[in-house]
N, CA, C and O atoms as CSV, one atom per row, in Angstrom:
chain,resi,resn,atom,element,x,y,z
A,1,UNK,N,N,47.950,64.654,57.331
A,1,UNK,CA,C,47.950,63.308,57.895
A,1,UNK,C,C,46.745,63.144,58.817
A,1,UNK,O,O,46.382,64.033,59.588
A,2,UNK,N,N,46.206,62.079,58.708
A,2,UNK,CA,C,45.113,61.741,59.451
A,2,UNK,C,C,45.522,61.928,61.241
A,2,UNK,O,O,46.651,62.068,61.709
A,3,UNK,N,N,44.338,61.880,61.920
A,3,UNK,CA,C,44.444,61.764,63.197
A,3,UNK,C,C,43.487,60.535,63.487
A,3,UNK,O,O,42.312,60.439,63.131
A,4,UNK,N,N,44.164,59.701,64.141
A,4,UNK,CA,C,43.767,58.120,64.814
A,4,UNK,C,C,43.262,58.369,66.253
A,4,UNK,O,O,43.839,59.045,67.104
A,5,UNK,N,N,42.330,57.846,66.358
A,5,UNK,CA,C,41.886,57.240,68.000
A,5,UNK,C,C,41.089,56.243,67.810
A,5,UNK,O,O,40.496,55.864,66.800
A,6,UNK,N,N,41.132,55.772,69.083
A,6,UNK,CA,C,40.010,54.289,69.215
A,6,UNK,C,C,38.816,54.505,70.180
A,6,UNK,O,O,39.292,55.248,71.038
A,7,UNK,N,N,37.854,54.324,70.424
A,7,UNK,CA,C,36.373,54.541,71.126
A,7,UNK,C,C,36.091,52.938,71.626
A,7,UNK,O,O,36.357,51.965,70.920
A,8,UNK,N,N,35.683,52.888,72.565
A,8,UNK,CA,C,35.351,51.394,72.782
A,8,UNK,C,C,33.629,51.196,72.349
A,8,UNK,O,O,32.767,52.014,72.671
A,9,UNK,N,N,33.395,50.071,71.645
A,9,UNK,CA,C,32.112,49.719,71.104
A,9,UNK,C,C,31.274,49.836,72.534
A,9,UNK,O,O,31.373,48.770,73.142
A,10,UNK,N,N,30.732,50.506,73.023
A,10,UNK,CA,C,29.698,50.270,74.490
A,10,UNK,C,C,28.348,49.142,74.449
A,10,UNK,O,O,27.558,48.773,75.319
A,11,UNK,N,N,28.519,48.796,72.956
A,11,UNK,CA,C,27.307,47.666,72.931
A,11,UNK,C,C,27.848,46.328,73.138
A,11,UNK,O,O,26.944,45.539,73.412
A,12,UNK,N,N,29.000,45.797,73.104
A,12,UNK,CA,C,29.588,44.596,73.147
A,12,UNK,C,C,30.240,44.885,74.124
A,12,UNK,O,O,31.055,45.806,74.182
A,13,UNK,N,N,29.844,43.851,75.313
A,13,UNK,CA,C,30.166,43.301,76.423
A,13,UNK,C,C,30.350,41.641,76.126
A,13,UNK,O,O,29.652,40.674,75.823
A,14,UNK,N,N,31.882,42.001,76.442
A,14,UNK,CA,C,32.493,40.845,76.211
A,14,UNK,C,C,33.957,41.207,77.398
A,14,UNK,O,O,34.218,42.288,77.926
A,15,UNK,N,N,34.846,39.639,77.560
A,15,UNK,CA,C,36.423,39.359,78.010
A,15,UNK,C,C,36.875,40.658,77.599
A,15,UNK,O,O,37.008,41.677,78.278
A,16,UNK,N,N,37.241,40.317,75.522
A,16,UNK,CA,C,37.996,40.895,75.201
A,16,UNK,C,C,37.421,42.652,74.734
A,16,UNK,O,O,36.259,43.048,74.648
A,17,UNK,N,N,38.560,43.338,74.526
A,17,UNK,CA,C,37.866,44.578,74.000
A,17,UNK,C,C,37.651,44.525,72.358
A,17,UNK,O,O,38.142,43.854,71.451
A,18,UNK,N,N,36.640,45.608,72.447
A,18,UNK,CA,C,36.455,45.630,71.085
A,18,UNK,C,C,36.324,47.152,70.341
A,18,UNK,O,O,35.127,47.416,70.456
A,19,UNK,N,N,36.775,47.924,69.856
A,19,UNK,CA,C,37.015,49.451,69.449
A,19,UNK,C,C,37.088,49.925,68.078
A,19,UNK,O,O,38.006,49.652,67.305
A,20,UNK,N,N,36.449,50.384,67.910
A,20,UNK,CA,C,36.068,51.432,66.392
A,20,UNK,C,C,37.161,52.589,66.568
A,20,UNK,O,O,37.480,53.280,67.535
A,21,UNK,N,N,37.713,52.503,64.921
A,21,UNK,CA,C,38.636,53.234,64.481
A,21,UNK,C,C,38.021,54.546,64.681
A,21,UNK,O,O,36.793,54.485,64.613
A,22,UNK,N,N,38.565,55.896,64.941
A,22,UNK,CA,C,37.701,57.378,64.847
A,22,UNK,C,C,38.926,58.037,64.116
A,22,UNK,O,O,39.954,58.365,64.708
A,23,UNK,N,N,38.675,58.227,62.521
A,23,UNK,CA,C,39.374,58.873,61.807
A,23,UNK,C,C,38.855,60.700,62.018
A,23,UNK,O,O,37.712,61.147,61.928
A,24,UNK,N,N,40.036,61.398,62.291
A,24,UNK,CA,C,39.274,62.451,62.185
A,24,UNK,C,C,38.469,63.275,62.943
A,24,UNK,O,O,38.080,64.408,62.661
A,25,UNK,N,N,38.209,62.501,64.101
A,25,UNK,CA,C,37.043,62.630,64.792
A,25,UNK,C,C,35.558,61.634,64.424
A,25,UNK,O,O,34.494,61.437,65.011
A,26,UNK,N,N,36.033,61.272,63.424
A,26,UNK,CA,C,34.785,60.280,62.377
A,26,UNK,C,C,34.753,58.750,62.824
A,26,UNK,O,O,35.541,58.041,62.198
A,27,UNK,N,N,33.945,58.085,63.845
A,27,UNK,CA,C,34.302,56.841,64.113
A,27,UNK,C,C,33.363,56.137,62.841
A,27,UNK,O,O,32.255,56.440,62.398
A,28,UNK,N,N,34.395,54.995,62.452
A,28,UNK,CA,C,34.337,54.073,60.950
A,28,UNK,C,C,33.156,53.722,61.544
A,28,UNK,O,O,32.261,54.446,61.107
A,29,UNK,N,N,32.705,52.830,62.451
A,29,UNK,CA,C,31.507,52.035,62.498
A,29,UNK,C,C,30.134,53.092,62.955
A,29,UNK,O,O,29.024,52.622,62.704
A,30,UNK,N,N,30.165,53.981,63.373
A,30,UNK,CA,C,29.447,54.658,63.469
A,30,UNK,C,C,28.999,55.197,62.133
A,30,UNK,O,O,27.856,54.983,61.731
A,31,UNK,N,N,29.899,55.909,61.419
A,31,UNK,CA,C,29.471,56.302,59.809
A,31,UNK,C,C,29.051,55.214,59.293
A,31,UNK,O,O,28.222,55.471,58.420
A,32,UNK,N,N,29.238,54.070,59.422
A,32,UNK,CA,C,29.044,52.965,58.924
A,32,UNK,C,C,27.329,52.682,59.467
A,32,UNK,O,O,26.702,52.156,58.548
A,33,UNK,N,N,26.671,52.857,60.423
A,33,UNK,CA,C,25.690,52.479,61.273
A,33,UNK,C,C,25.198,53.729,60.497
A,33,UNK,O,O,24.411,53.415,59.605
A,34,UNK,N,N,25.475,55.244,60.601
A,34,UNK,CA,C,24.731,55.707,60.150
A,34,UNK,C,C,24.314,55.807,58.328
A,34,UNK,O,O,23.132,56.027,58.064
A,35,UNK,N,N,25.044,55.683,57.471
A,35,UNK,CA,C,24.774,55.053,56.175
A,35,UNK,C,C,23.844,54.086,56.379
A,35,UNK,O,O,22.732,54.561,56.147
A,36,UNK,N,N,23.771,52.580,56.812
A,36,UNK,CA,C,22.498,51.724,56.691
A,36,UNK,C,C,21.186,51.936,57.305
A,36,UNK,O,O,20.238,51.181,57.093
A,37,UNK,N,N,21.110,53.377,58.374
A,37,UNK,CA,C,20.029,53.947,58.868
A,37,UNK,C,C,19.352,54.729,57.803
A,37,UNK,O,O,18.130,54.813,57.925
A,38,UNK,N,N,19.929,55.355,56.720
A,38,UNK,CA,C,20.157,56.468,56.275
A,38,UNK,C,C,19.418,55.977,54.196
A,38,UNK,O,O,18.606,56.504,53.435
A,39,UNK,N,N,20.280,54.807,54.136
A,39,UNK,CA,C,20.385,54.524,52.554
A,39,UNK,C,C,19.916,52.843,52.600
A,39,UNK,O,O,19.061,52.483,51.791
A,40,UNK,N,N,20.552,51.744,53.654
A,40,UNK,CA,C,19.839,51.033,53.175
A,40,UNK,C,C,19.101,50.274,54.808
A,40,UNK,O,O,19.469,49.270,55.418
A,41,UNK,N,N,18.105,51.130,55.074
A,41,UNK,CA,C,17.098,50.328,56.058
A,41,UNK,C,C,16.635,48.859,56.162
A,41,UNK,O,O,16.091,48.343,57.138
A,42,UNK,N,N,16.928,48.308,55.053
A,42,UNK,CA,C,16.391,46.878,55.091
A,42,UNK,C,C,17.434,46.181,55.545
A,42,UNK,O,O,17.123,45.014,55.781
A,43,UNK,N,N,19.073,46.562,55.860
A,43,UNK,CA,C,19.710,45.948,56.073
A,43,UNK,C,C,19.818,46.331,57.807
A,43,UNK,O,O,20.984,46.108,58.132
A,44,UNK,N,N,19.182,46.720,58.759
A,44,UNK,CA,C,19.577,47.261,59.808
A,44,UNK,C,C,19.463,45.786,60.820
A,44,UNK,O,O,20.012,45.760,61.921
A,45,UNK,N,N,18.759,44.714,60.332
A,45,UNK,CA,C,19.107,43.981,60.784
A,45,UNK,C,C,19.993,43.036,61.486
A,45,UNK,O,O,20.091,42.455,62.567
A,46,UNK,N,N,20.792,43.203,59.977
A,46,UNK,CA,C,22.041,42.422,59.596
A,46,UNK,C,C,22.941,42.820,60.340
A,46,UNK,O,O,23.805,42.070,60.797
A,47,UNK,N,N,22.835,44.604,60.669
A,47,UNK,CA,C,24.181,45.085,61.171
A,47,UNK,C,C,23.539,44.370,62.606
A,47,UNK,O,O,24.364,43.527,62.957
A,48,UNK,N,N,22.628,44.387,63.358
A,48,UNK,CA,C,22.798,43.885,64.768
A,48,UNK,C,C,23.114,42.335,65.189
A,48,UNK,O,O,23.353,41.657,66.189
A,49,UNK,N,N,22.950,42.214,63.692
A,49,UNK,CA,C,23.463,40.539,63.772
A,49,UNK,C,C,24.680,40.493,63.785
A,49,UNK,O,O,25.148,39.582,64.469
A,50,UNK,N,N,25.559,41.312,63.146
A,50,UNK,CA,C,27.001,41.808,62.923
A,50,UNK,C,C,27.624,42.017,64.290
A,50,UNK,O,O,28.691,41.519,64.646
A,51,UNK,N,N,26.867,42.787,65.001
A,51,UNK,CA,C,27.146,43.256,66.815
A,51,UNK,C,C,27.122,41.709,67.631
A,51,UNK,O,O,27.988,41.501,68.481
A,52,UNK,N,N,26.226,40.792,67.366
A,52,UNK,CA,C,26.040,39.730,68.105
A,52,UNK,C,C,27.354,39.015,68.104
A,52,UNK,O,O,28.005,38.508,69.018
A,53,UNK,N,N,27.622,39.153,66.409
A,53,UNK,CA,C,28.744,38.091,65.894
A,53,UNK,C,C,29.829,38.424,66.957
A,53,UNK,O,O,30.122,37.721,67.924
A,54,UNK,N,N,30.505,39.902,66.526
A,54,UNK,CA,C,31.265,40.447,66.797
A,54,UNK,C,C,31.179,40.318,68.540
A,54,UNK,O,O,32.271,39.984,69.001
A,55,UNK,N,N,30.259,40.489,69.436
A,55,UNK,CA,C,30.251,40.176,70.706
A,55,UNK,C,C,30.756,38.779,70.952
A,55,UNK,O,O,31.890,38.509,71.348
A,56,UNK,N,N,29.911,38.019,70.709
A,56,UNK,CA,C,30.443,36.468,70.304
A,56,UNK,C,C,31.843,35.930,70.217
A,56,UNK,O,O,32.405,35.450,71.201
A,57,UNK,N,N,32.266,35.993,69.319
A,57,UNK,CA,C,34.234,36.349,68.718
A,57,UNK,C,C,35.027,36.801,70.226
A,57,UNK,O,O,36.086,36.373,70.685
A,58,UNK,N,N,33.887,38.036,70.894
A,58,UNK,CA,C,34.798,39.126,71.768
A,58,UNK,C,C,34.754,38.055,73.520
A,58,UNK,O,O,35.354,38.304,74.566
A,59,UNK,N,N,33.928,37.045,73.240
A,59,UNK,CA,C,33.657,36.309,74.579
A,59,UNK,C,C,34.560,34.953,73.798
A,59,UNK,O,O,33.819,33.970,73.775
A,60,UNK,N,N,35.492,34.747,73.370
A,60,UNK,CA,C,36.400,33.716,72.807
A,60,UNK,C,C,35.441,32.457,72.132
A,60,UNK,O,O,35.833,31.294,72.029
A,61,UNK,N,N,34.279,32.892,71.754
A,61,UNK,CA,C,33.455,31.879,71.265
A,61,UNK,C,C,34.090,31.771,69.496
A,61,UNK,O,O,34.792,32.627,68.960
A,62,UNK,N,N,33.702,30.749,68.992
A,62,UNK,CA,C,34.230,30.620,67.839
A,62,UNK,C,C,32.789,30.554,66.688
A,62,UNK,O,O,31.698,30.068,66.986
A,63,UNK,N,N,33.039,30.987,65.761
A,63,UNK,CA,C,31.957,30.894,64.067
A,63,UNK,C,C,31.994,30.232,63.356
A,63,UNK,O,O,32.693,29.287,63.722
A,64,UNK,N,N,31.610,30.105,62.384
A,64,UNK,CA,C,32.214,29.223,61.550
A,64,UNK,C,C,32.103,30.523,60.036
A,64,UNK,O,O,31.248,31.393,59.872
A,65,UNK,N,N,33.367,30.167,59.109
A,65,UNK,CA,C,33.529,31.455,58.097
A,65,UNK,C,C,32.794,31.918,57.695
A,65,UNK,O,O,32.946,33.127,57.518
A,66,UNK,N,N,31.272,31.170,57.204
A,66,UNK,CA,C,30.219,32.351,56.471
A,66,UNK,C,C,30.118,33.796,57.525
A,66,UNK,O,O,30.198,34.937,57.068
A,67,UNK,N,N,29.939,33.504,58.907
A,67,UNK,CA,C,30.150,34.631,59.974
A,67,UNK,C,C,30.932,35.623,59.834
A,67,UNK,O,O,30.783,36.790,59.473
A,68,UNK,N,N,32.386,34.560,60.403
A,68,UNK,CA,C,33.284,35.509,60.508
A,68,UNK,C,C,34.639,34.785,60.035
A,68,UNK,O,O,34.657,33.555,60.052
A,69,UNK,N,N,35.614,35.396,59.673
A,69,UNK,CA,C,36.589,34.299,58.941
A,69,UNK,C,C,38.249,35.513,59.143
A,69,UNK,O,O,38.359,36.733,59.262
A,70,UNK,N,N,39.209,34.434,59.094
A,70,UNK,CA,C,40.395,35.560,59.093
A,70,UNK,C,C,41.007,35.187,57.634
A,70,UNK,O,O,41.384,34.188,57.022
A,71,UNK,N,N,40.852,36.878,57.405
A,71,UNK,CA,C,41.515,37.167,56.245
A,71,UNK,C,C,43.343,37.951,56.128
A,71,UNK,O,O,43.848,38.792,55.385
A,72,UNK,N,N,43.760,37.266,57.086
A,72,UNK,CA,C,45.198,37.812,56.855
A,72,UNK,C,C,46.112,37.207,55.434
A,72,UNK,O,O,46.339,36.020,55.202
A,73,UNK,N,N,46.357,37.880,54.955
A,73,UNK,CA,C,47.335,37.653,53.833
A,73,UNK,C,C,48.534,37.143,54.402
A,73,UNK,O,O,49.034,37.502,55.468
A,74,UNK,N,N,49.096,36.004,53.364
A,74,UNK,CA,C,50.565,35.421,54.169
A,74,UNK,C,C,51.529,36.205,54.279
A,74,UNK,O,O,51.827,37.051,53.435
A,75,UNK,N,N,52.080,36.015,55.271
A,75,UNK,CA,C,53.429,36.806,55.500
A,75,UNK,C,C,52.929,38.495,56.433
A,75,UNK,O,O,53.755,39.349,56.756
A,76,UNK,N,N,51.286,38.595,56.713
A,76,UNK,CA,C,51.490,39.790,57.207
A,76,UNK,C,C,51.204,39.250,58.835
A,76,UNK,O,O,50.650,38.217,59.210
A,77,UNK,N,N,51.912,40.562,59.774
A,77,UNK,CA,C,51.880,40.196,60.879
A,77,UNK,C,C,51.152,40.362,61.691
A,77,UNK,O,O,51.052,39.672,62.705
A,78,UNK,N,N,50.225,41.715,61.282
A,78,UNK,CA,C,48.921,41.933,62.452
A,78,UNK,C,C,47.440,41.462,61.611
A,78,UNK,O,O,47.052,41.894,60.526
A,79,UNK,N,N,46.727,40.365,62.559
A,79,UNK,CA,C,45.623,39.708,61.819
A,79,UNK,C,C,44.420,40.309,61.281
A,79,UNK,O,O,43.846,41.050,62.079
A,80,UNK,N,N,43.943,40.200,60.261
A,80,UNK,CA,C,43.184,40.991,59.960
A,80,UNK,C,C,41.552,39.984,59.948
A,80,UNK,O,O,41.743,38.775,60.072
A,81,UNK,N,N,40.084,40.418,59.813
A,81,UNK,CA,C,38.975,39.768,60.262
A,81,UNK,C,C,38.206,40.308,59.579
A,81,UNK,O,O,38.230,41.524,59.391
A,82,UNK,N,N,37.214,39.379,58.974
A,82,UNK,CA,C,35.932,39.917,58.264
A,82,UNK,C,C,34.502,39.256,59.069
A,82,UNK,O,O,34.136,38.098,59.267
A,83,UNK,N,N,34.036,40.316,59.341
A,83,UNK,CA,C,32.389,39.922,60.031
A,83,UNK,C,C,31.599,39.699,58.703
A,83,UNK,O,O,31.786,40.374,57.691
A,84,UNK,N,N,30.691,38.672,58.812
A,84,UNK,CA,C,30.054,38.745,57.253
A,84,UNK,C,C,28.109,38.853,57.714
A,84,UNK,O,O,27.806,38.899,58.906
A,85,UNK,N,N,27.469,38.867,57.081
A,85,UNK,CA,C,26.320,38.773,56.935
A,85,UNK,C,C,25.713,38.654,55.583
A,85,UNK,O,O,26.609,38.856,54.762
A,86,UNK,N,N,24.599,38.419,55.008
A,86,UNK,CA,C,24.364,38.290,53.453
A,86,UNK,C,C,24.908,39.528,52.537
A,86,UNK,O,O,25.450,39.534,51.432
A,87,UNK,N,N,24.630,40.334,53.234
A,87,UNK,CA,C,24.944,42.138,52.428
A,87,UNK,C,C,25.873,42.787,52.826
A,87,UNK,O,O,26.415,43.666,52.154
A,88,UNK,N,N,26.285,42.382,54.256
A,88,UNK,CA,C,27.067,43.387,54.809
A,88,UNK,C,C,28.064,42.428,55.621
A,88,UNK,O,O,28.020,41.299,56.111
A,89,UNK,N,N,29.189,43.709,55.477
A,89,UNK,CA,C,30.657,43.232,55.926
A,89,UNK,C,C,31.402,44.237,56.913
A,89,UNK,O,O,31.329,45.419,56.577
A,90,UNK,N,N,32.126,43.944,58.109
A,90,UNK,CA,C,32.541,44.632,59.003
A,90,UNK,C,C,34.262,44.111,59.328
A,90,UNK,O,O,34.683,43.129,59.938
A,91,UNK,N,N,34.816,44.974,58.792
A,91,UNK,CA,C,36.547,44.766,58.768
A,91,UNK,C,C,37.459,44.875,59.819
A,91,UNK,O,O,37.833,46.046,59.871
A,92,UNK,N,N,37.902,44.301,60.541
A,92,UNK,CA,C,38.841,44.322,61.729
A,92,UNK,C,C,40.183,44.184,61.565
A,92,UNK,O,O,40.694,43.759,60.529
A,93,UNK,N,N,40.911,44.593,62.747
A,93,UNK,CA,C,42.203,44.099,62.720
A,93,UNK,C,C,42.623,43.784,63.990
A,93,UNK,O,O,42.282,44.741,64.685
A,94,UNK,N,N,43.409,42.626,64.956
A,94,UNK,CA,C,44.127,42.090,66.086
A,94,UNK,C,C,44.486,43.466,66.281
A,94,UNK,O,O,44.679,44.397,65.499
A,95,UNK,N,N,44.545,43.279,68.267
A,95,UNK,CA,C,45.257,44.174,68.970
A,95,UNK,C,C,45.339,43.319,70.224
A,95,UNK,O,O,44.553,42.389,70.407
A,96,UNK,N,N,45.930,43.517,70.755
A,96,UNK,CA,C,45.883,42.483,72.222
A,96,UNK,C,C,45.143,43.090,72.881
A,96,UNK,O,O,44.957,44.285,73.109
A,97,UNK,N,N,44.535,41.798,73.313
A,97,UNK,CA,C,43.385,41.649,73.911
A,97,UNK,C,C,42.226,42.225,73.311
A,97,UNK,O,O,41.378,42.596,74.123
A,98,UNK,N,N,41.984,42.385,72.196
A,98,UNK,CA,C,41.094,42.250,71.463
A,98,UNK,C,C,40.968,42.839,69.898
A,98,UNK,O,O,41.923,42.663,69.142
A,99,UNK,N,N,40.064,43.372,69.541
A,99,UNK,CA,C,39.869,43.826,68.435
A,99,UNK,C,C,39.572,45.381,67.717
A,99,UNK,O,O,38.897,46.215,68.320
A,100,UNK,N,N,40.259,45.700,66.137
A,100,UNK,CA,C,40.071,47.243,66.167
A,100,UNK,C,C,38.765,46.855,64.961
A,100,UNK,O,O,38.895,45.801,64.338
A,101,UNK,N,N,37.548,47.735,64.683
A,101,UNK,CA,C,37.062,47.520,63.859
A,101,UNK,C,C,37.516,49.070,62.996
A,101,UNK,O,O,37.383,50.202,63.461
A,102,UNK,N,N,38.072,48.705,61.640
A,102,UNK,CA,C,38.010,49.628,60.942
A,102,UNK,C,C,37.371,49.937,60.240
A,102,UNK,O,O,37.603,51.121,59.999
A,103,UNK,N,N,36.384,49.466,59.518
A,103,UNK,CA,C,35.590,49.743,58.421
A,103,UNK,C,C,34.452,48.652,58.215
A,103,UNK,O,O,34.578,47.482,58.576
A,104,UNK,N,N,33.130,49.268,57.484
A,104,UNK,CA,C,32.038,48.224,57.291
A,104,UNK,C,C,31.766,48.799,55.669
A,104,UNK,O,O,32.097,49.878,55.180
A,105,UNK,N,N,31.311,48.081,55.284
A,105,UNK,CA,C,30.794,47.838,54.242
A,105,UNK,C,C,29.699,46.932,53.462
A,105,UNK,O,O,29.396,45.934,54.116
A,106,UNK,N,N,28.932,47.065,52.023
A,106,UNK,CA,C,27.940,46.622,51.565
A,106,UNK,C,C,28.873,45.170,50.747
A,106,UNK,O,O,30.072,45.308,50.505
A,107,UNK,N,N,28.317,44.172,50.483
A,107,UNK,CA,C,28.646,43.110,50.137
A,107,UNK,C,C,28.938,43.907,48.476
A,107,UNK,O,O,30.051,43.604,48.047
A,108,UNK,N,N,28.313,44.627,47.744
A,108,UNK,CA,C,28.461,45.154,46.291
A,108,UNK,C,C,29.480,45.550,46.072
A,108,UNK,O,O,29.983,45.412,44.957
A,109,UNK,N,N,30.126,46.196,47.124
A,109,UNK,CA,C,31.269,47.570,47.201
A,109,UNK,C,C,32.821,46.667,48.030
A,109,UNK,O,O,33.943,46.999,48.413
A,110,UNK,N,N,32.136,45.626,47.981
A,110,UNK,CA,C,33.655,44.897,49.440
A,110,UNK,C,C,34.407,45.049,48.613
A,110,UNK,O,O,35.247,45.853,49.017
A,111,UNK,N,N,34.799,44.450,46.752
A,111,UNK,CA,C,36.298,45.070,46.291
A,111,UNK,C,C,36.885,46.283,46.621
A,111,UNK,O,O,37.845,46.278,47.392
A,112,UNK,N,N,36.555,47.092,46.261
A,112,UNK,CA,C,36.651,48.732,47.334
A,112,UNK,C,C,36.866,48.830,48.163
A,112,UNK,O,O,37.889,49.432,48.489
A,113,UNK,N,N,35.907,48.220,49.157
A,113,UNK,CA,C,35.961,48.420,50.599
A,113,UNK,C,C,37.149,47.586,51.076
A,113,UNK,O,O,37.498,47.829,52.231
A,114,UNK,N,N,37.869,46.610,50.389
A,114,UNK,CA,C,38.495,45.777,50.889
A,114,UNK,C,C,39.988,46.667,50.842
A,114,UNK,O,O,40.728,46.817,51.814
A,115,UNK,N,N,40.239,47.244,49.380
A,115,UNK,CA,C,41.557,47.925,49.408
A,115,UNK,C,C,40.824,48.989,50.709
A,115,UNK,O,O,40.859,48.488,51.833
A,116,UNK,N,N,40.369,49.988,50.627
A,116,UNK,CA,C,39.944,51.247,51.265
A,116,UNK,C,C,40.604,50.435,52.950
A,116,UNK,O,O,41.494,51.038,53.548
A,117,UNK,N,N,40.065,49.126,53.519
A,117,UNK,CA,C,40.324,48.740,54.609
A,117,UNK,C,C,41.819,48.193,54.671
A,117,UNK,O,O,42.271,47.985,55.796
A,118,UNK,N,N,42.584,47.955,53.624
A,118,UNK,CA,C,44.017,47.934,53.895
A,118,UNK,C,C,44.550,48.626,54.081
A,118,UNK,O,O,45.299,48.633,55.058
A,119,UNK,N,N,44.412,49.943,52.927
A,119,UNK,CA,C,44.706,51.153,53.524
A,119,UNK,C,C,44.901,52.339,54.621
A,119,UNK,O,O,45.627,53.288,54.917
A,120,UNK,N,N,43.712,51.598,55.026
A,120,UNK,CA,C,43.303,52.680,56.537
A,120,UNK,C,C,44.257,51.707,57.625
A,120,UNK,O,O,44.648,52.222,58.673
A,121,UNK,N,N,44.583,50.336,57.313
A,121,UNK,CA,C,45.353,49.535,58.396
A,121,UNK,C,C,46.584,50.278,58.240
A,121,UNK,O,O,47.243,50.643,59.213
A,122,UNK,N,N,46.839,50.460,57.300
A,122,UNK,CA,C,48.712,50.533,56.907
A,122,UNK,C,C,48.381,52.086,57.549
A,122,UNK,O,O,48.438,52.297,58.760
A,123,UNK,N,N,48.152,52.770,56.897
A,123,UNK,CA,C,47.839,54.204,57.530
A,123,UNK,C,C,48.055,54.309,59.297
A,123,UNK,O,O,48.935,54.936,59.885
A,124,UNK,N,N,46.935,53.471,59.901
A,124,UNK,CA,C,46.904,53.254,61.020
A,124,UNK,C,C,48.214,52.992,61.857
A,124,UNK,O,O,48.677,53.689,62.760
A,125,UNK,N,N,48.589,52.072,61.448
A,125,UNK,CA,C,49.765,51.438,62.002
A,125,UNK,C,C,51.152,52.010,61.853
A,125,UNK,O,O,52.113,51.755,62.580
A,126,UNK,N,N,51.126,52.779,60.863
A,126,UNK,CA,C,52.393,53.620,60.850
A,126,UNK,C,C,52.153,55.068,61.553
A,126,UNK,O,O,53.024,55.897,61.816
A,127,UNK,N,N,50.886,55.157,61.770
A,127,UNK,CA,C,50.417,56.072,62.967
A,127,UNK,C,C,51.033,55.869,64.275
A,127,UNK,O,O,51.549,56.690,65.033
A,128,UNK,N,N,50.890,54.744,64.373
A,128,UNK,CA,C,51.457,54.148,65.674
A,128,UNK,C,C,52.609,54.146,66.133
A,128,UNK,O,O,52.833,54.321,67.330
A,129,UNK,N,N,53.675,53.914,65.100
A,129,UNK,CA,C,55.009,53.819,65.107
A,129,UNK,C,C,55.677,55.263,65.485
A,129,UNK,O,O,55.357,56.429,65.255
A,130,UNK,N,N,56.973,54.503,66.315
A,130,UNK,CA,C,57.251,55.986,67.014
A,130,UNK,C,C,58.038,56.873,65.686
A,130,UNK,O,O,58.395,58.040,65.848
């Protein structure tokens, strides 16, 4: 069974908090930061545009969906969030008072990445449970 913790993002200063999943010892957005350093450099942009968004959101400011959009499925109870950019995508989920980021991903791979990020929620959350 996996081991869960949360890290607080130290680049977003914002109200609310904002925290990267650390599977493992492995924080998601960090592996995530280091893959687009690594494989696709032309996108390193995007991810700091991704940080802005995501700061943004974290100071109760609002986007409009090409940004950022909520993708909760009906009937589920903890909200789930997609950061967008042209290529790249950054997956969240509600926590009070702010936000967990679990996973990022390439716009090619989001079918994948999209189950892979339900997964790691449900995983997560029954982590939680006593």
């Amino acid at each position: 069974m996996a081991v869960f913790s949360l890290k607080r993002i130290d680049a977003i200063k914002a109200r609310q908090e904002v925290d990267e999943l650390v599977i493992d010892g492995i924080g998601q957005l960090k592996a995530f930061e280091k893959e687009i350093n690594e494989k696709h450099e032309r996108y390193k942009t995007e991810l700091e545009m991704l940080y802005v968004y995501m700061e943004f959101v974290a100071q109760g400011q609002s986007l409009n969906d090409t940004k950022f959009r909520d993708i909760t499925p009906h009937g589920e109870t903890v909200k789930e969030y997609e950061f967008k950019s042209k290529h790249l995508r950054i997956y969240a989920i509600k926590k009070p008072n702010g936000k967990i980021v679990l996973l990022g991903g390439l716009k090619t791979t989001q079918k994948a990445d999209f189950k892979r990020f339900r997964s790691i929620k449900e995983q997560y959350l029954n982590a939680q449970r006593p």
